[in-house]
C-alpha positions in Angstrom: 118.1 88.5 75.2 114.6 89.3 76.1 114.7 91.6 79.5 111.3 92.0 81.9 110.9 94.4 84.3 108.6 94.0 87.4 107.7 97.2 89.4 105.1 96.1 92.5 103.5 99.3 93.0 100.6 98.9 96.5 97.7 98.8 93.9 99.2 97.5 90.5 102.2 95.2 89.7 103.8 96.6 86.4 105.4 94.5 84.1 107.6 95.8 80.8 109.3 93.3 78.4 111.5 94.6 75.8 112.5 92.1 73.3 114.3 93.6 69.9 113.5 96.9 69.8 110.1 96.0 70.2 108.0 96.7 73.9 105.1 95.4 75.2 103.7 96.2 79.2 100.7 95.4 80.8 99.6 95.6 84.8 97.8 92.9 87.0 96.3 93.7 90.4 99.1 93.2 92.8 99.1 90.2 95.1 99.6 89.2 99.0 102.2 87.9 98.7 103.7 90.2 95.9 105.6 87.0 94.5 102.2 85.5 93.5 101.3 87.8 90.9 104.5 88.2 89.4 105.5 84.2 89.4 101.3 84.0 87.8 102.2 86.5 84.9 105.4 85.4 84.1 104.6 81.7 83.6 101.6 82.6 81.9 104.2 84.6 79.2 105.8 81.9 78.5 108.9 84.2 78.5 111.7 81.3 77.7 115.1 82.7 78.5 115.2 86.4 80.1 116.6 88.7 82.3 114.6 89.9 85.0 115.1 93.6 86.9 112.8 93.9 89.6 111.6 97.0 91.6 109.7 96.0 95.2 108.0 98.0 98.3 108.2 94.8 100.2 110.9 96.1 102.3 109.4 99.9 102.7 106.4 98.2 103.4 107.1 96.1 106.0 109.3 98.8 107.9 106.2 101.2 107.9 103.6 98.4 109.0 106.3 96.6 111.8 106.2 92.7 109.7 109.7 92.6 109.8 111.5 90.1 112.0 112.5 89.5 115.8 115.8 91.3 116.2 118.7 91.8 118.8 120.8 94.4 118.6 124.7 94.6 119.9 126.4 97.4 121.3 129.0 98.6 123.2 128.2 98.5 126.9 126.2 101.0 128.3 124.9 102.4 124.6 122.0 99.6 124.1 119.3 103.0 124.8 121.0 104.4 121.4 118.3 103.4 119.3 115.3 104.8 121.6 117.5 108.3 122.1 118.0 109.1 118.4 119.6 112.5 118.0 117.7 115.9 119.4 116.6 117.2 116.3 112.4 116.8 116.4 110.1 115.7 113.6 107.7 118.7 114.2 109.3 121.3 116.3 106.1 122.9 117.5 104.0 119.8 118.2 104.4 119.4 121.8 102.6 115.8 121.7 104.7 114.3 119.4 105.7 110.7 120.2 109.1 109.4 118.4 108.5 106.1 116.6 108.7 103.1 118.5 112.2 101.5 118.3 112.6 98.1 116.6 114.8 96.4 119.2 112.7 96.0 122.4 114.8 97.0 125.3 115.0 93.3 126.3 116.8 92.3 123.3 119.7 95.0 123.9 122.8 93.3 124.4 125.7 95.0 126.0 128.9 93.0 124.4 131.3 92.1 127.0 132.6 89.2 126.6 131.9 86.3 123.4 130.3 83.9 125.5 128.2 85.8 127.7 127.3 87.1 124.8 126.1 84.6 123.0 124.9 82.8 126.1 122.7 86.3 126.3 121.4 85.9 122.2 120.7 82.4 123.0 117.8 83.0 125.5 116.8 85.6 123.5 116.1 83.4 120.9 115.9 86.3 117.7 115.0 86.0 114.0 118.2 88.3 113.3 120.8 89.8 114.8 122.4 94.0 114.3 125.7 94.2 115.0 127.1 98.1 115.8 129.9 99.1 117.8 130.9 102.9 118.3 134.1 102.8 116.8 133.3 101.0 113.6 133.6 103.6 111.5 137.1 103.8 111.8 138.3 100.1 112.3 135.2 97.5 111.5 137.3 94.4 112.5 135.5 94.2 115.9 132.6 93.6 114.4 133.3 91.4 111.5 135.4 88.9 114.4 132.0 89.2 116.9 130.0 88.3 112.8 132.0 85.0 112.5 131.6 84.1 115.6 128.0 84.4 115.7 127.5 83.2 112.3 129.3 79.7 113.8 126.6 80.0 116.6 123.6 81.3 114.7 123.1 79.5 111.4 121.0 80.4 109.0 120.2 83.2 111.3 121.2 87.0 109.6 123.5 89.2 111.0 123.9 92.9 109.7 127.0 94.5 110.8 127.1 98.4 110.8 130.3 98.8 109.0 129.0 96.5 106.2 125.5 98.2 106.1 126.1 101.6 106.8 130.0 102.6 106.9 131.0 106.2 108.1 131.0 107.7 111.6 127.7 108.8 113.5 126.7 106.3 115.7 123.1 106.6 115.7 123.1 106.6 112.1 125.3 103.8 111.9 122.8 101.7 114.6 119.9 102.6 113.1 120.6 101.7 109.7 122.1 98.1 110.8 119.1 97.3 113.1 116.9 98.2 109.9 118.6 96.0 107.9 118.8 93.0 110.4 114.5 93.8 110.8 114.0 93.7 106.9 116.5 90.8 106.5 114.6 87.1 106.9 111.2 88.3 105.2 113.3 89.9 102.4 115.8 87.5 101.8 113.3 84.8 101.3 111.5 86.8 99.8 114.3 87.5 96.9 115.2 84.0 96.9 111.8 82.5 96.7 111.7 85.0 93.6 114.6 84.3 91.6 114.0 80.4 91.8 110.2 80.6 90.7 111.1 82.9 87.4 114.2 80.8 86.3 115.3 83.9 85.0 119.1 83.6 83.4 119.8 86.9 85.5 118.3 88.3 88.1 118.6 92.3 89.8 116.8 94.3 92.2 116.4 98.4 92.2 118.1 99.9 95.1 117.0 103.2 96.7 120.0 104.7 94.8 118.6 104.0 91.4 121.3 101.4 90.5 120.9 97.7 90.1 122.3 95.0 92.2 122.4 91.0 91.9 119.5 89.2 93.9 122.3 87.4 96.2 123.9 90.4 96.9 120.7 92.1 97.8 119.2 90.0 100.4 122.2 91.1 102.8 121.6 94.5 102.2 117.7 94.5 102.3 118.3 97.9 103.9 118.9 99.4 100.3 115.8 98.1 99.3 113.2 101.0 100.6 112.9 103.0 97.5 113.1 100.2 94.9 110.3 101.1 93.0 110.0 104.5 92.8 113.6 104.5 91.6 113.0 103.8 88.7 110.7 105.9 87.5 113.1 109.1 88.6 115.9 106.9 86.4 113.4 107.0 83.6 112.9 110.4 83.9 116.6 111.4 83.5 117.0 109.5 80.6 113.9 111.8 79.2 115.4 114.7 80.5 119.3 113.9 78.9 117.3 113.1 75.3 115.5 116.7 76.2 118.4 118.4 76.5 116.5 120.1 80.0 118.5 121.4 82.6 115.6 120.3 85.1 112.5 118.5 85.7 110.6 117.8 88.6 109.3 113.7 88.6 105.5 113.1 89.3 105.0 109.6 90.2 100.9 109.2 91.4 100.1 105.9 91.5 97.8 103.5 92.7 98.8 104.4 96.8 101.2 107.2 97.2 102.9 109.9 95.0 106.3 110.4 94.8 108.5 113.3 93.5 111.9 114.4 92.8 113.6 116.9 91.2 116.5 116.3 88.4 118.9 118.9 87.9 121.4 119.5 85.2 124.1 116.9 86.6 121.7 114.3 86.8 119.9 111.9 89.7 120.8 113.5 93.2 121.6 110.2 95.5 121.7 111.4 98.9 123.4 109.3 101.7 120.2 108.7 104.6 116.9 108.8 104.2 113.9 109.0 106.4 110.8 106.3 106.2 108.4 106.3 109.3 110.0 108.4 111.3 113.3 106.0 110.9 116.8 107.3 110.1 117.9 104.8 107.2 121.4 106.0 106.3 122.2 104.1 102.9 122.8 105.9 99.6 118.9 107.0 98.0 117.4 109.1 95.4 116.3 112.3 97.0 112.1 110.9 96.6 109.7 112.5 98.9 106.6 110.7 99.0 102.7 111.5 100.5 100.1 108.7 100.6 97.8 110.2 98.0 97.1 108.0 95.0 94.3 107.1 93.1 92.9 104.8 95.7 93.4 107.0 98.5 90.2 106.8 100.3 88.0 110.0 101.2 86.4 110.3 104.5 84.6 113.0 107.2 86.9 113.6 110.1 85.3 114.2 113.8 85.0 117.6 112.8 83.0 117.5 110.0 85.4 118.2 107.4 86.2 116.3 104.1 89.9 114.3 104.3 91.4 112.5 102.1 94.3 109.6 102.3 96.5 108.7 103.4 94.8 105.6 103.9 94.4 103.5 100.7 91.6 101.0 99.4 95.0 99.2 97.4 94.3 96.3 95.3 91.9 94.7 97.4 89.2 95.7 97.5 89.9 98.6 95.7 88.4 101.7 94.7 84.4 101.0 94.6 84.2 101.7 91.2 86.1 98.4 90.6 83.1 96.2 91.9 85.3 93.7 94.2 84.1 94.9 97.6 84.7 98.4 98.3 82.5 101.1 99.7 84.8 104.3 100.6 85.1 106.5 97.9 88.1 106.9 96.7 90.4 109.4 94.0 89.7 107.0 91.3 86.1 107.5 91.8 86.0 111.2 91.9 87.8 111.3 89.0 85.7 108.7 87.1 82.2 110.9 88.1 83.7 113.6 86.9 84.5 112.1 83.5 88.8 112.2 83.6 88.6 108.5 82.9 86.3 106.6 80.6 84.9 103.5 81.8 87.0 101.1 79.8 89.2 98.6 81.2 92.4 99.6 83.4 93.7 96.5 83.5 93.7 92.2 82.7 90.0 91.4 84.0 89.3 95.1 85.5 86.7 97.4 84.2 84.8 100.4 85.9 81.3 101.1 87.2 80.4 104.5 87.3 77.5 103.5 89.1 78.6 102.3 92.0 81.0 105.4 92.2 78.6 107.7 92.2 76.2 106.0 94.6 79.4 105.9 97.0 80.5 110.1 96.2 76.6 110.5 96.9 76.3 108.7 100.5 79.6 110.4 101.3 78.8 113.7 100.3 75.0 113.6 102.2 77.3 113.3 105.6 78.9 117.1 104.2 76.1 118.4 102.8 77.2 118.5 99.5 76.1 116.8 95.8 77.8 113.9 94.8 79.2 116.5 91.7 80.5 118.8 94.8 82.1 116.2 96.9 83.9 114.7 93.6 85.5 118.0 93.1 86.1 118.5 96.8 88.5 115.3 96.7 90.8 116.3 93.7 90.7 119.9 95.4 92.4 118.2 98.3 94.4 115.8 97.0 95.8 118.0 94.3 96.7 119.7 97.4 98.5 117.1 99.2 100.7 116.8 95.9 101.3 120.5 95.7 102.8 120.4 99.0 104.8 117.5 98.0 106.4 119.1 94.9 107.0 122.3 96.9 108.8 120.2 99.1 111.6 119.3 96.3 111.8 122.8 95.0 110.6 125.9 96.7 111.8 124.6 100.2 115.3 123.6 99.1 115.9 127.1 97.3 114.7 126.1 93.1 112.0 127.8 91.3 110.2 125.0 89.9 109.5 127.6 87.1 112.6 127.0 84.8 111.6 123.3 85.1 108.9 121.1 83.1 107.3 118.1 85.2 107.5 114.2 84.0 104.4 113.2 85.2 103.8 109.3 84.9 101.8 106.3 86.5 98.6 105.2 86.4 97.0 108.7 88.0 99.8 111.2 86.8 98.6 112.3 84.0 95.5 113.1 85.5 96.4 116.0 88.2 99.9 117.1 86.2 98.8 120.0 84.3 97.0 121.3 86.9 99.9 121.0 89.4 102.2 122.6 86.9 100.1 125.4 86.5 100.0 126.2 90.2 103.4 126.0 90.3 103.9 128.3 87.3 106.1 125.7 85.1 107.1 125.7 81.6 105.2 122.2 80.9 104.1 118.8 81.6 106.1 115.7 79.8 104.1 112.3 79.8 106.5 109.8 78.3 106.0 106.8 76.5 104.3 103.8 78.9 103.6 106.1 81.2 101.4 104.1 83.2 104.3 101.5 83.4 107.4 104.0 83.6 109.0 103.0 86.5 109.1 99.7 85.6 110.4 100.7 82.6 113.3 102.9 84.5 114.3 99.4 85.6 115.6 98.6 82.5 117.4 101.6 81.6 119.0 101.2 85.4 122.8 100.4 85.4 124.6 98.2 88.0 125.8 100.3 90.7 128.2 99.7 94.4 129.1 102.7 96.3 132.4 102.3 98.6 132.6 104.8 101.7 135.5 105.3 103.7 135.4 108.1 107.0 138.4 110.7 106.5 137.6 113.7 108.8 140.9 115.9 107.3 141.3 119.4 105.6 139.2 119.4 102.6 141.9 120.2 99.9 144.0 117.7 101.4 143.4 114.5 100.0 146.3 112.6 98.8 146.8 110.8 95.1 146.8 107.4 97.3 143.7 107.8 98.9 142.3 108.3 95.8 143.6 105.6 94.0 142.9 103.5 96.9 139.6 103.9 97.1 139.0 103.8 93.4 140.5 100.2 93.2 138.4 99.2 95.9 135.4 99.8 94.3 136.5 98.3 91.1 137.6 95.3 92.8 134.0 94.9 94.6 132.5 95.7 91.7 134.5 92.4 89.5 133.0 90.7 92.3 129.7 91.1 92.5 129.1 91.6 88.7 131.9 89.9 87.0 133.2 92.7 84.8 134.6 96.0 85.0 132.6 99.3 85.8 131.9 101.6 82.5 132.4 104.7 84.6 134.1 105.1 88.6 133.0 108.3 90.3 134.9 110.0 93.4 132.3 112.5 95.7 133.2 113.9 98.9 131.1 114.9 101.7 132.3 118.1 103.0 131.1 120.7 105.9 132.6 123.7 107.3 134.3 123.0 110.5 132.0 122.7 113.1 129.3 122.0 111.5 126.6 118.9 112.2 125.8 118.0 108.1 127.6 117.8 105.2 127.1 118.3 101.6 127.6 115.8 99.0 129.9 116.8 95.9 131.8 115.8 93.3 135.3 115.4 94.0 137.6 117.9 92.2 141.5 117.7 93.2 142.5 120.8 94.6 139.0 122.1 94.2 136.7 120.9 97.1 136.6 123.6 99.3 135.7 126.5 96.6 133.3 123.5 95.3 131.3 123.2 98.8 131.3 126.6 99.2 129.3 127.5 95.9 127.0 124.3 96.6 126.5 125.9 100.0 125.7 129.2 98.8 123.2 127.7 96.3 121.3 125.3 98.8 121.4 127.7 102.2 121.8 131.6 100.0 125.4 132.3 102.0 129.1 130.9 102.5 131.2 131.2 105.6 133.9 133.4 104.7 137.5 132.5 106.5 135.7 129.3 108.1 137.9 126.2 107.1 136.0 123.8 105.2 136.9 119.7 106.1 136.1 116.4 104.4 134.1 113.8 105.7 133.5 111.1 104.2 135.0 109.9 100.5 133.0 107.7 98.6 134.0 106.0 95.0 130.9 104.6 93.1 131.4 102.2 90.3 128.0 102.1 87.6 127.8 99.9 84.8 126.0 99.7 81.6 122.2 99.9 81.2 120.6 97.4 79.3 118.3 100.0 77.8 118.6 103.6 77.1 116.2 106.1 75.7 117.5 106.3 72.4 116.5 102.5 71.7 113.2 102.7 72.6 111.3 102.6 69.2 109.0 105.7 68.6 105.4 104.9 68.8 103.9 105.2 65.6 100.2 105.8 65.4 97.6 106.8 62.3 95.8 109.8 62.0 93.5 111.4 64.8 91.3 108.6 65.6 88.7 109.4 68.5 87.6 106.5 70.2 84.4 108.2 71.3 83.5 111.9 71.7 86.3 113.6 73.7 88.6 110.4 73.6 92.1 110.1 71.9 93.5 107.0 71.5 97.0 107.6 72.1 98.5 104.5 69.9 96.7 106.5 66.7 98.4 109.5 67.0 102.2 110.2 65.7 105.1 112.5 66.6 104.2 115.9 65.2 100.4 115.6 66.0 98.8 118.7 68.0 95.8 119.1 69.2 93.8 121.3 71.7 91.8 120.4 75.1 89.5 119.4 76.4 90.3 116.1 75.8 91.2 112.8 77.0 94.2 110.6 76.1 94.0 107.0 76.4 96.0 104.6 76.4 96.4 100.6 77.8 97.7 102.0 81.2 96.8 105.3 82.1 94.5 107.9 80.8 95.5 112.0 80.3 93.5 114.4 81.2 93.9 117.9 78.8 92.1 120.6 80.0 90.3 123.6 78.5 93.0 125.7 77.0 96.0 123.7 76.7 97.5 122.1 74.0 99.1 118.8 73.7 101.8 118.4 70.8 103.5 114.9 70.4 106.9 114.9 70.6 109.7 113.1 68.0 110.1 110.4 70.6 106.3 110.0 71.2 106.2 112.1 74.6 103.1 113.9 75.4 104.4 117.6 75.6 101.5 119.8 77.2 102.0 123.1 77.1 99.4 126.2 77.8 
């Protein structure tokens, strides 16, 4: 059966269909509401009977602009200020004026639960949208909560209600709150969101990306929206490992630059690293991710002269609409994709269905911005990669040299529509062995979707002696998460994993490991010594958490993707490769560009590009 994946991207929608062996991808200018572009594509396809995968930033992006709904939160009396205290620990430590972000559940729509029908007399004047649910003790026994649920569901209907020990299971109850009021915010807008989705496409099966890189049903989705933040970019890191595993590479570091933001990751030799919380706008999201760290600098990040004088660039984006101004539909800020099209990194060809470039109007915008610096519209064009390349640096420090890796024994995968053009320079800063630009690498993440597999993660809270954990726990947990599984898939998981989070006794964080009988402690220990350079000698280490996860099978993997073949060098004009007439084996020298229908490479003066048996780019220098 034919499968399409969808990535919305803030600029670009992606859109892969594989259909046997054979793939095809193209991108459209992504749409308000996102559903409109997708729902216009596909029916213009004519795609007949498909499966559709779908990667979204609707739930990241209303979190970080405050669309979501009207909520109410629940609590134990006396804790409704939860939310609003947080946890001491500072975003910057040395910026005195640093303001926390403003919580999502007003301090009128705190209800302290006393008794059911003052408290649902109290929800009723309230009136909400949605409803969090999140009592101290749920970690340890959620049936509070799921009796207070039914109840309100009666009262409530139609209205959703996100329970902390459904949406974020496991003690901390900050953490816990957090997470369930996210959820409960994200829930209407996403749900009908999903739903609206999945009955426009008619699509025999329909799944949504999950921050953790695995797949999940639409139905089962839109009640845990909360798992929804890092859709998109998930796949593209999922992609990556694939690469990497066909590779035979201990590491790589993934280079996402799109249209908006850039995100990166770093893949080490036991695969994808899925954290359990993650951080978006200042919010603690605690739900099982992909360790992404993202900046807002993209190709339509916008350049601008601070009150100082001073040349900035992003994080604020010109997006789809109106763009950068060398797309001639209403923009006048200059923006990445214009500095790089002055300085000829891209040819002015079309990018995408009914999108072409002016050159022109780029340069006229570079030159009225770079009169305010006192710089020529050449200067100012560099001046913006300088900076943004810089932004990005920092990122990709951020997932290597700050968490104890030399990003020297690792090549970067460096993919969407801007990647290819700032990745060799990145790598060289950072001293790597290479960049690696896959196949479709304008569409990558949208192709990760494909290669995703289905994926539920069970957690249950067992503070106890880390080597202490008994054959029946084990086996307990495991047949829960096969038994959830068979429900929301209807099969059997291919593969059941068991991790523990462990900490030595005392301490406020844990590590996430695999779970070794007998082995734990010794196995936190050398993770400990690798992340933080020392161990605790004599210091007990405990368990935490235990966590089974249950992954199906992909519905792609690498080794069926069908090697692009191409015809001899073909130069499309002076200085231009066409990459669809070039062939595994081919090698040539920079400079040079590589073009192809959805992104362009940049190869500068002495490095060499040498394709690769499964048609990745492989620059070296």
């Amino acid at each position: 059966m034919r499968i399409v994946g969808v990535d919305v991207g803030g600029t670009f929608t992606d859109f892969v269909i594989f259909d046997r062996g054979l793939i095809q991808s193209f991108k459209v200018a992504t749409s308000q509401p996102q559903s409109r572009a997708i729902i216009d594509a596909l029916d213009a396809l004519e795609a007949g009977k498909f499966a559709f995968v779908h990667g979204t930033t609707a739930a990241t992006n209303s979190l970080l602009e405050l669309t979501g709904a009207r909520t109410a939160l629940v609590t134990d009396p006396g804790f409704e200020d939860l939310v609003e205290i947080g946890r001491q620990k500072r975003v910057d430590l040395y910026d005195l004026s640093v303001d926390r972000p403003v919580p999502l559940v007003g301090v009128d729509s705190r209800v302290g639960h006393g008794d059911v029908v003052s408290t649902v007399s109290r929800l009723r004047d309230l009136m909400p949208d949605s409803i969090a649910i999140s009592f101290l003790g749920s970690f340890a026994d959620g049936s509070d909560e799921a009796a207070l649920l039914d109840v309100l569901a009666d009262a409530f209907p139609g209205i959703p209600i996100s329970a902390g020990s459904r949406v974020s299971p496991g003690f901390r109850e900050y953490e816990r709150t957090e997470s369930a009021v996210i959820n409960a915010y994200l829930a209407p807008g996403l749900a009908r969101y999903l739903s609206d989705l999945e009955s426009s496409v008619s699509a025999a099966t329909a799944h949504v990306m999950t921050s953790s890189g695995g797949l999940v049903p639409f139905g089962s989705a839109a009640g845990l929206v909360g798992e929804l933040t890092l859709s998109g970019p998930a796949g593209g890191v999922v992609a990556s490992d694939a690469l990497r595993r066909s590779h035979g590479l201990d590491s790589v570091i993934t280079f996402d630059m799109g249209g908006t933001s850039t995100d990166v990751s770093r893949i080490g030799s036991e695969g994808i690293e899925v954290a359990s919380t993650q951080v978006i706008g200042g919010r603690v999201n605690r739900v099982p991710s992909i360790a992404i760290h993202t900046v807002g600098a993209g190709g339509g990040s916008i350049a601008w002269v601070d009150s100082g004088g001073a040349l900035r660039v992003g994080p604020r984006s010109a997006g789809a609409d109106p763009g950068p101004v060398a797309y001639g539909l209403g923009g006048t800020e200059p923006t990445v994709t214009d500095a790089n099209l002055h300085l000829g990194h891209i040819p002015d060809v079309a990018i995408a269905e009914g999108l072409s470039l002016d050159n022109i109007k780029a340069a006229n915008a570079l030159k009225a911005l770079g009169h305010r610096l006192g710089l020529s519209t050449k200067e100012t064009a560099s001046g913006i990669l300088q900076l943004v390349d810089a932004h990005m640096e920092r990122a990709l420090r951020k997932v290597s040299i700050e968490e104890g890796f030399d990003p020297a024994s690792s090549s970067l995968v460096a993919f969407g529509g801007a990647g290819g053009l700032h990745a060799t320079r990145l790598a060289r800063r950072l001293n790597m062995r290479s960049v690696l630009i896959p196949p479709h690498t304008g569409v990558f993440s949208a192709l990760g979707l494909l290669m995703a597999s289905p994926r539920l993660e069970v957690l249950e809270t067992k503070l106890q002696p880390a080597d202490s954990i008994g054959a029946d726990q084990l086996e307990s947990i495991r047949s829960r998460v096969r038994d959830r599984f068979l429900e929301v898939f209807g099969g059997v998981p291919a593969e059941v994993l068991v991790l523990a989070d462990a900490r030595y006794s005392y301490q406020s964080h844990e590590l996430t490991i695999p779970y070794r009988p007998g082995e734990l402690g010794e196995d936190f220990e050398v993770e400990h010594e690798l992340r933080f350079g020392f161990r605790l000698d004599g210091v007990a280490v405990e368990m935490v958490n235990l966590r089974a996860v249950a992954i199906g099978e992909p519905d792609l993997t690498w080794s069926a993707l069908q090697v692009l073949t191409g015809d001899a060098f073909t130069e499309t004009r002076t200085g231009v490769l066409d990459r669809s007439h070039i062939a595994p084996g081919f090698e040539v020298d920079g400079p040079l560009l590589v073009v192809d229908s959805t992104a362009t490479i940049l190869l500068n003066q002495s490095e060499h590009l040498e394709v690769l048996t499964d048609s990745t780019l492989e620059i070296t220098w």
